[in-house]
N, C-alpha and C positions, 0 to 999 in steps of 0.2 A: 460553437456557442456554449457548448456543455464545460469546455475548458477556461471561457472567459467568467462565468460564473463561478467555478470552483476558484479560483486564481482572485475574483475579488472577493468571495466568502474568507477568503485564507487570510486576505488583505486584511478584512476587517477583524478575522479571530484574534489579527498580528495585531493591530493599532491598537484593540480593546485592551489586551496583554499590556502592552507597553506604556499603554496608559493608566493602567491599576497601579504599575508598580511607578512610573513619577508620580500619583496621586499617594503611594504609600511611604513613598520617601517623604515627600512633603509630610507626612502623617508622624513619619520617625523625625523628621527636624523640630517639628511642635515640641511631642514629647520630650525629645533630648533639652528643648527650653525648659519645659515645666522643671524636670528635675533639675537643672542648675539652679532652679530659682530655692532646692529644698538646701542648698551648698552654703556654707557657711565660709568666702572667704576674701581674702583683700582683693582689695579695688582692681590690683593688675590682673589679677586670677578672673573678674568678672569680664575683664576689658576682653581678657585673651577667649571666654569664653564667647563672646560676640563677635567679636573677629573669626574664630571659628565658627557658631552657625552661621556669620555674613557668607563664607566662604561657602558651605556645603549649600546655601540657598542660592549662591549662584551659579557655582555647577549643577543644580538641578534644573534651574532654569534654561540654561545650556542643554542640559537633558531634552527636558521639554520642547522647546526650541528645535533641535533635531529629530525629535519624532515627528513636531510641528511638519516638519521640511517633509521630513521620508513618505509620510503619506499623503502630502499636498499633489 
């Protein structure tokens, strides 16, 4: 009993962990918006920058997503 309790304490130290740092990426993808919006440049440059955060917010989600799984 002593081992099922430590093994789901650990579980949950795990999931808390993993889940700060998707909640902190999500926190760096805001920011990395905020600052492009300080950028001064043509319309492809703004395009490509949305295209890249679309990209990093859905590999995070993907992130997400498989923590979702791992501790279900």
């Amino acid at each position: 009993m002593i081992k099922i309790i430590q093994m789901e304490e650990f579980q949950d130290y795990e999931w808390a962990h993993d889940w700060k740092i998707i909640v902190e990426l999500f926190d760096n993808i805001n920011r990395l918006k905020e600052l492009f919006n300080f950028l001064d440049v043509s319309y492809l440059r703004e395009v490509e920058q949305r295209i890249l955060i679309l990209n990093l917010e859905k590999y995070v989600c993907s992130l997400q997503n498989y923590i979702i799984e791992k501790y279900s």
